[in-house]
N, C-alpha and C positions, 0 to 999 in steps of 0.2 A: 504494500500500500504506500500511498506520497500523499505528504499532505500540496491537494491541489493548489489552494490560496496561495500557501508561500512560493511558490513555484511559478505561479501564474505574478504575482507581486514583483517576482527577483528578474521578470520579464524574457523569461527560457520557455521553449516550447516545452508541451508536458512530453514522460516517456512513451515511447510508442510499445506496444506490445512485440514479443516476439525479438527485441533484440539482442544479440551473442552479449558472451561477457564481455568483450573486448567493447563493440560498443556501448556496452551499458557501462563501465569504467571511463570510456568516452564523455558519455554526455555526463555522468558525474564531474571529471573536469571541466568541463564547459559552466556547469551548473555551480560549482562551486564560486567562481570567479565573480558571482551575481547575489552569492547569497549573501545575508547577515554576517557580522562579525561573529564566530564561535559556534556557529550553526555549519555542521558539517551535511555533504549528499546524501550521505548514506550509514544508518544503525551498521555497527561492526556486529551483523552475523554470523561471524568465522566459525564460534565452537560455542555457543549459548544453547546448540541444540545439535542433535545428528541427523535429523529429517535435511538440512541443506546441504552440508557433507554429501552423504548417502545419494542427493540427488546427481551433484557432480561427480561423482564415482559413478553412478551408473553410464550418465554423458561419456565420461574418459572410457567407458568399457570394462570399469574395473570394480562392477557391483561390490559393495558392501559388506552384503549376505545375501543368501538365495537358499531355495529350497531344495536344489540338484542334491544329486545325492544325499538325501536327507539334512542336508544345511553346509553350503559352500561359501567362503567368501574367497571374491579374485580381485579383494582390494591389495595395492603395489604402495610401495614408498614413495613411488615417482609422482603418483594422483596426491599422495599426500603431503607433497614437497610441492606439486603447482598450486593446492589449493590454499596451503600457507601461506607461501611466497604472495601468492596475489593480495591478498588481505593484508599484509606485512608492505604491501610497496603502497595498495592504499592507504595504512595508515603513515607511513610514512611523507606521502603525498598530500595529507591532512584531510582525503575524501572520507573518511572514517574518523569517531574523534578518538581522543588521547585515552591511554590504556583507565584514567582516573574515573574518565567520565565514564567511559564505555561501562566501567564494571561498580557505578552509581546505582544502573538497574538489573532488574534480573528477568527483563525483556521476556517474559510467564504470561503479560497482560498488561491492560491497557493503564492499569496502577504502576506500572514499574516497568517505562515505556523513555526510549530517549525522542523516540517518534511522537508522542502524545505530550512530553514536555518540551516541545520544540529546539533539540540540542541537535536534532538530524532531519532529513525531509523524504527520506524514500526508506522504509522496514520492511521487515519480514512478519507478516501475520496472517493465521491460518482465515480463509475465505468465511468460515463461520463467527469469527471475531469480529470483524471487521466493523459491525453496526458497535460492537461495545466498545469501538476504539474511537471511534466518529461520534459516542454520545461523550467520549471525555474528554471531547476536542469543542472549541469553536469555530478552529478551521475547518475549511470540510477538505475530507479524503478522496482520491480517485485510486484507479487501482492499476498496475500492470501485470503481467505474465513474469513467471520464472526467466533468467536468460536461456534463448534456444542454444542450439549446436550439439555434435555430436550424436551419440545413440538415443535414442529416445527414451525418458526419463520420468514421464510428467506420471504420475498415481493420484487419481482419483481416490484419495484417503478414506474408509469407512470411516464416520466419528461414530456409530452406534451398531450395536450387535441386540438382534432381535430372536429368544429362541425361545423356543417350547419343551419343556423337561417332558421328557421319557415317561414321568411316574405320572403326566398331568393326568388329570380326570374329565379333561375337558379341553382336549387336545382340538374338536374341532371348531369351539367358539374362539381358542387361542388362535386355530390360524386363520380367523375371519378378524379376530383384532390387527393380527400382524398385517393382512392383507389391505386393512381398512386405511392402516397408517401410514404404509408404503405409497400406497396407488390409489389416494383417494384425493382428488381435489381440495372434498371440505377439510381434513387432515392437512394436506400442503397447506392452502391459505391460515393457518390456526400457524404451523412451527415455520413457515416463509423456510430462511436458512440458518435458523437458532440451531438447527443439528447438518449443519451444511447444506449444500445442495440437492433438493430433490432426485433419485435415482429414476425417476419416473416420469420419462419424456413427456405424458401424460398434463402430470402433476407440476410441470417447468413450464407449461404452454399453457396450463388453465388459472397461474397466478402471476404467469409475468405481466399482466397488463396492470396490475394493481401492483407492482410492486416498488416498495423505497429505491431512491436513486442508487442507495450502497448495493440494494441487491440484486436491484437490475445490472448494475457493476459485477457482480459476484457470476451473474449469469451469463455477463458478456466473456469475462474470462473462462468460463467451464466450456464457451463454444469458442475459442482463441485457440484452446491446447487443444480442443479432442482430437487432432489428427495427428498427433504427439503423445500418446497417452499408453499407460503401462499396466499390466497387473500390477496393485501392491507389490513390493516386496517385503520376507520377513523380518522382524528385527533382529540385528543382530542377538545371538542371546546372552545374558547380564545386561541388558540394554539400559539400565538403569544403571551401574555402574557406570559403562561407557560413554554416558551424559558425563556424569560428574567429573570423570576422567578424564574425558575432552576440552574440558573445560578448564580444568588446572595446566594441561599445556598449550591452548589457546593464551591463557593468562601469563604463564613463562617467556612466552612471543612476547607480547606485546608488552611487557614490563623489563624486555632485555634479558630474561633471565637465561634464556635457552636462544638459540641460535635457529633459526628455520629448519637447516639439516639435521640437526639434534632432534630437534620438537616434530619432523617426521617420522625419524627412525622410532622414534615412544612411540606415535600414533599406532606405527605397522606393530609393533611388539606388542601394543594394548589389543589389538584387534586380534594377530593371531594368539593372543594367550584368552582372551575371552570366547574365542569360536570355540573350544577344548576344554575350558574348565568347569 
């Protein structure tokens, strides 16, 4: 997401959808040059999370984790050493801010957001947030796509799992409820994209004409990528580890502590020691 206003204010064309990193590092330089004093392009979401990792790793060809042979990963040190390096010369380039401010939030939401207190103008937030990050804004939000290039990468994220227990007693009113909430209009219009985007082409064409500008946004994007678009993949597993993990040598970078080719060779060792343990 960007905040539009300041954007449209610093008198820069907004981002266009669909462009590579190189140009989206591009018009971040361009865009810098127009902004605020201390107002950086772009949230540092180098290691805050491994959902954007994961997605450049699949681009470079060098998924993550996978489900091959009952859970593979063909991530390399090289993926992990470009995707440092780049965030390291951003913030070096000051399109990113300084390691202080960066690690001020913990970028989880729109309470502890460097996007939402105006220190950055272009984050990373999940397409279902997006209206809670625009009510604790007064600027308003526009939205762009991930950067394209390479293997295709884009996952249509489940945020909700709907099941029916085995022992139910009432297994067939359960699957008229599941059905009802999936693929039902009055259902869509009730949750809009409080639980993401409707899977239900149905349900996306019977509420787009009513819908808020964020989520007519939310809906312009789901039809940006779909010709880019991937199964899930799994998480890696300790994935919850590998958060927190990543995150303390993200912080090592960017505080000088660890070196880029250091702070990859961790990465690849934290990965292959969590696929086995």
């Amino acid at each position: 997401a960007y905040n539009k206003t300041m954007i449209e204010a610093a008198g820069v064309a907004l981002p266009e959808d669909n462009m590579t990193w190189d140009e989206l590092v591009a018009y971040g330089t361009e865009l810098k040059a127009s902004l605020p004093e201390g107002v950086a392009p772009f949230v540092d979401n180098s290691t805050n999370q491994a959902n954007y990792l994961s997605y450049f790793y699949r681009q470079e060809g060098t998924p993550l984790w996978t489900s091959d042979d009952g859970g593979t990963s063909y991530a390399t040190v090289e993926s992990a050493a470009k995707w440092l390096q780049m965030w390291a010369d951003m913030r070096a380039e000051g399109l990113i801010p300084d390691a202080d401010t960066t690690y001020t939030y913990t970028e989880d939401g729109p309470d502890s957001s460097a996007l939402v207190a105006g220190d950055a103008a272009i984050g990373l937030v999940w397409s279902n947030q997006v209206a809670a990050y625009q009510a604790a804004m007064t600027d308003e939000l526009g939205m762009t796509t991930l950067p394209a290039g390479g293997e295709p990468s884009y996952a249509i994220q489940m945020s909700q799992y709907l099941g029916i227990s085995n022992a139910s007693e009432n297994k067939e009113a359960a699957a008229l409820f599941v059905n009802f909430f999936v693929t039902s209009p009055e259902a869509g219009a009730i949750l809009q994209t409080n639980r993401g985007v409707p899977s239900s082409p149905v349900v996306r064409q019977a509420i787009s004409a009513e819908a808020t500008p964020i989520d007519a946004e939310v809906y312009r994007i789901y039809d940006a990528v779909a010709d880019r678009t991937i199964p899930q993949d799994p998480n890696l597993p300790n994935d919850q580890e590998f958060v927190n993990e990543l995150e303390l040598i993200g912080q090592a970078v960017a505080y000088g502590q660890s070196s880029v080719d250091q702070a990859a060779a961790d990465l690849q060792a934290l990965i292959e020691q969590l696929a086995v343990k």
